[in-house]
MARKE-117291 format. One line per 3 residues: number of its first residue (from 0); their letters; for each residue y, z, x of C-alpha. Coordinates in steps of 0.05 Angstrom, whole numbers. Example, Ala and Ser with C-alpha at 12.3 -4.5 7.8 and 13.67 -1.06 7.14 Angstrom:
residues 2
0 = AS = -90 156 246 ~ -21 143 273
***
This chain:
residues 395
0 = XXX = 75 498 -358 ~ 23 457 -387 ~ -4 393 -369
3 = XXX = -46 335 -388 ~ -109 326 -360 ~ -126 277 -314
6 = XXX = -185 246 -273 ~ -168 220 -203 ~ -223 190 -202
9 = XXX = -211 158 -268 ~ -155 123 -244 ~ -198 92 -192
12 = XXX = -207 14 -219 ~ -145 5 -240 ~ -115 -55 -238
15 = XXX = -143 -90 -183 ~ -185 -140 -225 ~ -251 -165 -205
18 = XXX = -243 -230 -172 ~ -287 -226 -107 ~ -267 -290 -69
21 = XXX = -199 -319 -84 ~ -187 -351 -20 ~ -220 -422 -36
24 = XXX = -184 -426 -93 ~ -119 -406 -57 ~ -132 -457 3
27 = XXX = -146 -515 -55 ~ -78 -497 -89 ~ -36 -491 -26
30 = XXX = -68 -565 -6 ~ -47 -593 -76 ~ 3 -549 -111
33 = XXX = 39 -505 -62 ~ 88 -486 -115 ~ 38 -491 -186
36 = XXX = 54 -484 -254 ~ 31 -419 -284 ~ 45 -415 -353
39 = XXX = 116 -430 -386 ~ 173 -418 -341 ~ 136 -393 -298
42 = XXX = 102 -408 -221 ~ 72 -394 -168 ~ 67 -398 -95
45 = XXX = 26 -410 -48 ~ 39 -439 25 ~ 70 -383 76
48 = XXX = 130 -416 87 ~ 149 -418 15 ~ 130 -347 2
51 = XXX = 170 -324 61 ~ 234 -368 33 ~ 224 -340 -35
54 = XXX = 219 -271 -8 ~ 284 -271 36 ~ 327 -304 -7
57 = XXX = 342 -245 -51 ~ 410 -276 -92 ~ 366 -327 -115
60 = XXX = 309 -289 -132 ~ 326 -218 -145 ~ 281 -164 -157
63 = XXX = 318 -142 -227 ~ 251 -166 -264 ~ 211 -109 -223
66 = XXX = 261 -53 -234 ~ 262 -71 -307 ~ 181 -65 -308
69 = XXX = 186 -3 -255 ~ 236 40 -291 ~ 187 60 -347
72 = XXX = 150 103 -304 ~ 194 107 -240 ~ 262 120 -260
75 = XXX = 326 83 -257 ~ 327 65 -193 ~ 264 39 -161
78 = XXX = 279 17 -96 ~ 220 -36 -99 ~ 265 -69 -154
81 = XXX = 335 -57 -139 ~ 381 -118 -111 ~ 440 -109 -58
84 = XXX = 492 -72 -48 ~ 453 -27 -89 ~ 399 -31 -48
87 = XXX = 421 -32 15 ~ 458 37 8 ~ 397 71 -26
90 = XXX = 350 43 24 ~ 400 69 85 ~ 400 126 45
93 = XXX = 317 140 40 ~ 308 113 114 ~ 336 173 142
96 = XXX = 269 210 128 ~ 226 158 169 ~ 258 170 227
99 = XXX = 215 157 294 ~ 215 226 312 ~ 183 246 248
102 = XXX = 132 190 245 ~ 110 227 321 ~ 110 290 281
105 = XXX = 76 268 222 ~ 16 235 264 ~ 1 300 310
108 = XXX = 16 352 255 ~ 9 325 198 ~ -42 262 187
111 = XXX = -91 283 242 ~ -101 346 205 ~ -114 322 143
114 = XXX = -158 258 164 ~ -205 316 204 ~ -206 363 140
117 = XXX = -233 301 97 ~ -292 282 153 ~ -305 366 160
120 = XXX = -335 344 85 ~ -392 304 106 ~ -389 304 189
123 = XXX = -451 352 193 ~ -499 314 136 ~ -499 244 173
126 = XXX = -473 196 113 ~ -421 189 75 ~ -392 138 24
129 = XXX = -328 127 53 ~ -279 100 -8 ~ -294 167 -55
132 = XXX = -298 213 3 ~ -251 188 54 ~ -206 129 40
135 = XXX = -195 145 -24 ~ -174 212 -16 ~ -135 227 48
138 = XXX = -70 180 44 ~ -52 211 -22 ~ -54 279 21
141 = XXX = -10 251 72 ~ 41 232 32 ~ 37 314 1
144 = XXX = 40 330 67 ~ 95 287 85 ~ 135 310 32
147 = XXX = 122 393 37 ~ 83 396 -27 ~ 43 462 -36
150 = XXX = -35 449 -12 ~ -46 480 -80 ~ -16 421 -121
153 = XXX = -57 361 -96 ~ -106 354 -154 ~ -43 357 -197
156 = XXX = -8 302 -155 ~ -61 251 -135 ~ -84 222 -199
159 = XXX = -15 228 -234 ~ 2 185 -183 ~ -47 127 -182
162 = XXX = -32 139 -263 ~ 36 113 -257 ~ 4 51 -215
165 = XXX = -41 39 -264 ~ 12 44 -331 ~ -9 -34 -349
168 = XXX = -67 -25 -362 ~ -66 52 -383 ~ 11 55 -406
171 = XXX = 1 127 -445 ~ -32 161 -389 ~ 23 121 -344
174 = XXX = 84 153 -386 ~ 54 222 -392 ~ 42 220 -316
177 = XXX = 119 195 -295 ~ 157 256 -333 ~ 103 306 -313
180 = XXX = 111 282 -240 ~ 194 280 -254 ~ 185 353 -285
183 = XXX = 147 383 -222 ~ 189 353 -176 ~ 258 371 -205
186 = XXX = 247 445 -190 ~ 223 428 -115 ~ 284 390 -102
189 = XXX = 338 444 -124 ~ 296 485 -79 ~ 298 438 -19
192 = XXX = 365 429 -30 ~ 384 497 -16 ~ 331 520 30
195 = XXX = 322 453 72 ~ 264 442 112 ~ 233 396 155
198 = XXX = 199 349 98 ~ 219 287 68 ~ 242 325 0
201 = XXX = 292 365 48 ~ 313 294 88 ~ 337 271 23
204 = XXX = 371 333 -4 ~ 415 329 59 ~ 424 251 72
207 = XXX = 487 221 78 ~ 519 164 97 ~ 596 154 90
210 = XXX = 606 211 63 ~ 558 202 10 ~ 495 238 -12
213 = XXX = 439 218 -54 ~ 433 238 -129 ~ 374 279 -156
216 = XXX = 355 218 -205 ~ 352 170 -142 ~ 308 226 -102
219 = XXX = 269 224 -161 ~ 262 151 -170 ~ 250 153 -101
222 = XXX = 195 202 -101 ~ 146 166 -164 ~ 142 107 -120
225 = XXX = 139 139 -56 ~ 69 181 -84 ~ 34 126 -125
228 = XXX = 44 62 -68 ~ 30 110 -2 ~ -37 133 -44
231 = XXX = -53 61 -67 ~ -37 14 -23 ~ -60 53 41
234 = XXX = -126 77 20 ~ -141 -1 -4 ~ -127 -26 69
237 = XXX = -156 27 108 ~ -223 8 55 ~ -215 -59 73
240 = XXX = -201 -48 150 ~ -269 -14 151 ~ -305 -60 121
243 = XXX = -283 -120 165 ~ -305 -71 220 ~ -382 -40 191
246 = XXX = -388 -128 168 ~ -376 -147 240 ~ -415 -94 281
249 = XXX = -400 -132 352 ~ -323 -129 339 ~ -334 -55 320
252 = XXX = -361 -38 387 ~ -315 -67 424 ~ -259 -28 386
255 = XXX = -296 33 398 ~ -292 24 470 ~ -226 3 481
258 = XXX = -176 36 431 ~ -117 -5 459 ~ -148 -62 411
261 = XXX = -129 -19 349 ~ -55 -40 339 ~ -82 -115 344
264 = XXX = -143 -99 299 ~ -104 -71 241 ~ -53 -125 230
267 = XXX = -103 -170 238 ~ -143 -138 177 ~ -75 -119 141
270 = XXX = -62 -199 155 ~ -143 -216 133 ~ -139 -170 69
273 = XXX = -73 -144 42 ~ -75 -95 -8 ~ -20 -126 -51
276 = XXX = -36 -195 -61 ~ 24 -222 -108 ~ 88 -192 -125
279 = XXX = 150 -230 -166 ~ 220 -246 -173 ~ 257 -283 -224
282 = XXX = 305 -340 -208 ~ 384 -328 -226 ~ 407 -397 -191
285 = XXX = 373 -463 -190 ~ 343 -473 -123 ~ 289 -511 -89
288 = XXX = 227 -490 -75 ~ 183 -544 -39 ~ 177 -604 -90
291 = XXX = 205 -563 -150 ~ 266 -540 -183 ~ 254 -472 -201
294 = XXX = 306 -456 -261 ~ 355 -398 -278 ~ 310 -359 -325
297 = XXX = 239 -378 -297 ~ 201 -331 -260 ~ 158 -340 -194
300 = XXX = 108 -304 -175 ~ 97 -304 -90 ~ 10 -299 -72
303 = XXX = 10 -262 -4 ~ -61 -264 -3 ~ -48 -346 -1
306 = XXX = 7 -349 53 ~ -33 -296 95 ~ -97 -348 95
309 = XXX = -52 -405 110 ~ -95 -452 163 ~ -36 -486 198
312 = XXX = -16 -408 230 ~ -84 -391 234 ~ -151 -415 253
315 = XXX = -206 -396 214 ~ -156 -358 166 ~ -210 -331 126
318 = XXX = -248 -297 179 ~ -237 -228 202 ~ -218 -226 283
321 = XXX = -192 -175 313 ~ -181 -219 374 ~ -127 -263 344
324 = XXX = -67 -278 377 ~ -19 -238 343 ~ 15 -278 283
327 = XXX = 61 -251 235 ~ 43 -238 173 ~ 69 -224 107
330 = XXX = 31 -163 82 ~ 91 -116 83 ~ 139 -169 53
333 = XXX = 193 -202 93 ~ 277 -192 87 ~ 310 -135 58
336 = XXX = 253 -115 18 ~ 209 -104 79 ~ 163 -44 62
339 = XXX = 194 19 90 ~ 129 58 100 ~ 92 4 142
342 = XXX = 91 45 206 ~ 63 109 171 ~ 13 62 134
345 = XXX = 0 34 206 ~ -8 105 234 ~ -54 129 179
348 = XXX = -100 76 190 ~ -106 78 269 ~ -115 158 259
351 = XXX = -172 153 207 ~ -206 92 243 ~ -201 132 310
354 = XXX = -218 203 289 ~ -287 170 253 ~ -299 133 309
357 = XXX = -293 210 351 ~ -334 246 298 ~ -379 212 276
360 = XXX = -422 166 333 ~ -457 104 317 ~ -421 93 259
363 = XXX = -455 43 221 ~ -470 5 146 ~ -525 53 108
366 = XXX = -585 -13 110 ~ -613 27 47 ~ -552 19 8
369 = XXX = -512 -27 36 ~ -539 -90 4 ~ -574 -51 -53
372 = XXX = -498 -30 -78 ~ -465 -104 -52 ~ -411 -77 -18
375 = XXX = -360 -128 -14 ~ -278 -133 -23 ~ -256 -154 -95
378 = XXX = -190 -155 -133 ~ -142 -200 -155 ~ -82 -166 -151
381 = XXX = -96 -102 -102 ~ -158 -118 -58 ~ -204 -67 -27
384 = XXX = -276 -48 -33 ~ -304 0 -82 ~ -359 30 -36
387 = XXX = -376 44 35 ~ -436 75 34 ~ -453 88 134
390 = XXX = -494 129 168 ~ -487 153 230 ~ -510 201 285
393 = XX = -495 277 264 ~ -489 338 321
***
């Protein structure tokens, strides 16, 4: 079988945009406008308490607009955008294959391995630029790994995937990419579902819950978002984890010699820089939001970026601390839509943080490029950095 040829790297702007700073304009719109105006029929909020109502109350804002914007290059049935009692009987369905025994198996057999095989690349030379080499790279792996793909088929995989993230602002290369990805896996699945294994492909062959299994166009719905937001969304906060960490060098060392900071440190930098920044929903019932009346028909669009910088949860909300008291935050969305691959995001990070931290001492900026190439987080939609160019001591 033939196929269309794709870059991963290519695919590597995207659509993150290329705002640097949003957060003073978010802090002056939460002050004034904590639900604004954005255009007809449409608005947006700001303050975390809004966002967080918005977000839980799913029968008056539904996530039908998503699955309608999804199912071009996901399928019918995009969990991201589907609405109970769908939802909740998919989602039972899918969670079978995040089980906490298999995140334990996943972590020592499966992301450990892969996180050393992407620092055996440059652990010997003494530098690195961590976003192409590293961040970039390895949680697109995982997921492959994850789900039993051949070792073989990860150049195929990895781009197609960020392709289908990417189908506004590439929508051919988005298209082509979905019903390649839905042709390769098609033929994996019948397999699984014969010969099970110990993957997530297999978990979802055989899941069942009253009697009922899951449908090969719902594993493979499943599947095109499953590839495209473990690859995008992780690599962009494990970027942006280590730049709070190389940008605040005392912080790092004190990480460094006490690991039982990490679990603290990454929600604090998941909290500090989310990945996602905005996501929406559309109203189907009049309701109140704050000071407005948000209409049947309008859409809203909720800034996560804004609620997690809110100042009345948070001192200093735009500074990175790792030794916050622990807050919650909103990074991995709230209610039934709560992101169901937060603890293997969680994992991935710790595991790459720690096993740099292992092999390769004195981990540190690069002071030759470091400021010459401005490293810095930008984005307006996804956030993370484009470069981090370190040095540090090789054997």
């Amino acid at each position: 079988m033939s196929y269309a040829p794709f870059d991963v790297m290519g695919q590597f702007s995207g659509v993150a945009g290329d705002v640097r700073d949003p957060y003073p304009d978010f802090h002056a719109l939460r002050k004034d406008s904590p639900v604004a105006i954005n255009g007809d029929g449409h608005w947006e909020v700001y303050s975390y308490d809004l966002v967080s109502q918005v977000m839980r109350d799913n029968q008056s804002f539904p996530s039908g607009s998503i699955r309608e914007l999804m199912s071009v290059v996901m399928g019918p049935y995009p969990l991201v955008g589907m609405d109970e009692p769908e939802h909740g009987r998919l989602r039972s369905l899918v969670a079978q294959g995040f089980r906490q025994k298999s995140l334990a198996h996943w972590d020592a057999d499966l992301v450990g391995p892969v996180v050393d095989e992407m620092i055996d690349g440059f652990a010997e030379r003494g530098s690195a630029e961590l976003v192409e080499e590293f961040t970039y790279r390895y949680p697109a792996m995982v997921i492959a790994e994850v789900l039993g793909l051949p070792r073989e088929d990860h150049p195929f995989f990895h781009p197609r995937a960020l392709a289908v993230i990417n189908v506004s602002v590439r929508p051919d290369e988005g298209i082509i990419a979905s019903e390649e990805l839905r042709d390769y896996f098609e033929g994996i699945i019948d397999e699984r579902r014969a010969h099970p294994g110990t993957d997530i492909i297999s978990e979802l062959t055989q899941a069942e819950l009253d009697g009922e299994r899951l449908g090969d166009e719902e594993i493979l719905s499943f599947l095109r978002l499953l590839l495209p937001a473990g690859a995008e969304t992780t690599y962009r906060a494990t970027g942006s984890f280590l730049f709070g960490l190389l940008s605040n060098p005392e912080q790092f060392a004190k990480l460094r010699d006490d690991r039982s900071l990490m679990p603290t440190a990454i929600e604090e930098s998941i909290r500090w820089e989310p990945p996602l920044l905005i996501t929406s929903r559309e109203c189907v019932r009049e309701t109140q939001v704050g000071d407005v009346t948000v209409k049947v028909g309008e859409m809203i669009t909720v800034n996560v970026g804004s609620a997690n910088h809110e100042p009345t949860r948070w001192n200093n909300p735009d500074s990175f601390d790792i030794f916050r008291d622990l807050v919650p935050h909103i990074s991995f969305g709230v209610g039934v839509h709560m992101c169901l691959g937060m603890h293997l995001a969680r994992m991935e990070m710790a595991t790459a943080v720690n096993r740099l931290l292992e092999r390769c001492p004195n981990l540190r900026p690069d002071p030759d490029r470091w400021d010459a190439d401005d490293v810095h987080i930008h984005g307006q939609r996804f956030r993370s950095p484009t470069t981090l160019p370190v040095i540090f001591d090789a054997p």
